[in-house]
C-alpha positions as CSV (number, residue, x, y, z in Angstrom):
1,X,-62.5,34.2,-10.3
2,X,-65.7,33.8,-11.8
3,X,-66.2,35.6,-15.1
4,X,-69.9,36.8,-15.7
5,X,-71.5,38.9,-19.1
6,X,-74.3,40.6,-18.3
7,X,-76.8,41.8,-21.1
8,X,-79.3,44.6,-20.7
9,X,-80.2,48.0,-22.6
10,X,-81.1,49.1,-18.9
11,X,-77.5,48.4,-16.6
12,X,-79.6,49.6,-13.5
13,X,-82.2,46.7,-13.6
14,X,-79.1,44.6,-12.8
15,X,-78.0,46.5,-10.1
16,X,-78.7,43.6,-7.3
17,X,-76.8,41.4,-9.5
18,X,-73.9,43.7,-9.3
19,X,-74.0,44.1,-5.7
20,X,-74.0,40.3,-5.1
21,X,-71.4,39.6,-7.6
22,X,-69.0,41.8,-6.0
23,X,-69.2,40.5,-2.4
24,X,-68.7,37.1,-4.2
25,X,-65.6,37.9,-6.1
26,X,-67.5,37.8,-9.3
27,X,-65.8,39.5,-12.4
28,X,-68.7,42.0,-14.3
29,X,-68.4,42.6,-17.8
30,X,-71.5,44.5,-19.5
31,X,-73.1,44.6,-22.7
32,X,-76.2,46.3,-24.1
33,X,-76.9,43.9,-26.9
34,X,-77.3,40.6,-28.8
35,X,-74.9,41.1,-31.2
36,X,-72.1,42.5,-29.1
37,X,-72.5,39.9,-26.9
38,X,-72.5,37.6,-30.1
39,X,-68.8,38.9,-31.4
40,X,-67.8,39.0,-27.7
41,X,-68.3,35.2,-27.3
42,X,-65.5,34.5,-30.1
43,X,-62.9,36.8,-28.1
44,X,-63.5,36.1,-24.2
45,X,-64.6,33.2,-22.3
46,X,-67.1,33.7,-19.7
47,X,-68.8,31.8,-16.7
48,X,-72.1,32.7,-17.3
49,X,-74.2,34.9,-19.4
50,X,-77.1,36.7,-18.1
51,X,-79.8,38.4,-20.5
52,X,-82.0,40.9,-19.7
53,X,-85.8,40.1,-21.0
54,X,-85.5,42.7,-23.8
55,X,-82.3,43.4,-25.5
56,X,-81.9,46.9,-28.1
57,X,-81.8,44.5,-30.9
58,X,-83.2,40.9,-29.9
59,X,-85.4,39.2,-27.0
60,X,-83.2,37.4,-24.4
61,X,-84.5,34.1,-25.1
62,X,-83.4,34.9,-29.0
63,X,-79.9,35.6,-27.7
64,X,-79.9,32.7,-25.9
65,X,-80.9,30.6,-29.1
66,X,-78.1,32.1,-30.6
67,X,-75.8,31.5,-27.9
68,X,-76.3,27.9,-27.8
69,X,-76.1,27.6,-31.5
70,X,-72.3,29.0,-31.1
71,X,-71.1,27.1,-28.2
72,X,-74.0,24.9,-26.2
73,X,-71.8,24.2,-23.0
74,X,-72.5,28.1,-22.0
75,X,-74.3,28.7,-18.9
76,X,-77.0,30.9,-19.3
77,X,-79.9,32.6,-17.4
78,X,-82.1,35.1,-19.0
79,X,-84.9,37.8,-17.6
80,X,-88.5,36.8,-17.9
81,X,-91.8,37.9,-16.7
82,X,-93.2,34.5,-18.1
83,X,-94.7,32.3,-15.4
84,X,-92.4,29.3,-14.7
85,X,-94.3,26.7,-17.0
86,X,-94.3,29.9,-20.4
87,X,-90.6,29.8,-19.8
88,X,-90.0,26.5,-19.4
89,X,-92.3,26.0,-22.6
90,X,-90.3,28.7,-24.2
91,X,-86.8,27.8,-23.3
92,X,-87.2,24.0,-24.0
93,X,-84.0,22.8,-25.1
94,X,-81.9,25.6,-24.8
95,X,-80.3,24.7,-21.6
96,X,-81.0,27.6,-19.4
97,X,-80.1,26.9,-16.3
98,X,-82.5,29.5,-14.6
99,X,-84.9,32.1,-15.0
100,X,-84.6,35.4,-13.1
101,X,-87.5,37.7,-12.8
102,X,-87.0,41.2,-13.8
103,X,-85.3,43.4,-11.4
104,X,-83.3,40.0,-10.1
105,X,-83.2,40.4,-6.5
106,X,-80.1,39.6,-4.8
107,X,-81.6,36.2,-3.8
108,X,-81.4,35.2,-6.8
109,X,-78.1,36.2,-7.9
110,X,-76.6,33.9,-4.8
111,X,-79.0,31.1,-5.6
112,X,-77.5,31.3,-9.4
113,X,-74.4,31.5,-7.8
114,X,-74.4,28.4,-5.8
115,X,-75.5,26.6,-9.1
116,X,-72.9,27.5,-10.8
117,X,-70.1,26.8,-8.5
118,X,-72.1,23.7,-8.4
119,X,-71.5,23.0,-12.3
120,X,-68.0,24.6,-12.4
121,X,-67.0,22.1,-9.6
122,X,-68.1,19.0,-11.2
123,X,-66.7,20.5,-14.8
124,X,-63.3,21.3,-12.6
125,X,-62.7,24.4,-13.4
126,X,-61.0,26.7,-10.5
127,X,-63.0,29.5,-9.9
């Protein structure tokens, strides 16, 4: 089973995720911050890690600098209203391996699903 953290102050602006996660057999854990999901990293492995735009106490491109600092094989997608070539100017390097807009539609939560069955099958881990 694939184990996802999502990130937002707001749960409800993740509520499309949600609903595609769980007619995929996707495991939800939730989170309202950077740091929580910072000391949460140390204790629990997860899948992927999705960050909301704005966090309580960071942006979610500055958890996802963090993130990478502490572990860089994490997948990650983050929230931004940025147009494709802001974000890709603002994420350079980081290894985000997609960009949601805000209020993901459920589109989006199956394409970032296919990509990461995608990576999990050619790192071979069983989902």
């Amino acid at each position: 089973m694939i184990q996802a953290l999502l990130v937002s102050s707001k749960r409800d602006s993740f509520s499309n995720l949600d609903s595609a996660f769980a007619e995929n057999d996707v495991a939800v854990t939730y989170t309202e911050s950077g740091g929580k999901t910072l000391s949460m990293i140390t204790d629990r492995s997860f899948d992927i890690i999705i960050a909301d735009e704005s966090l309580s106490d960071m942006t979610g491109l500055d958890l996802a600098k963090k993130l990478i600092a502490k572990n860089p094989m994490l997948n990650l997608a983050v929230v931004s209203a940025l147009s494709f070539q802001d974000f890709h100017e603002a994420s350079e390097g980081l290894g985000i391996m997609m960009q949601l807009s805000p209020g993901p539609k459920k589109f989006e939560a199956e394409r970032l699903l296919t990509h990461l069955k995608n990576i999990l099958a050619l790192t071979k881990k069983k989902i």
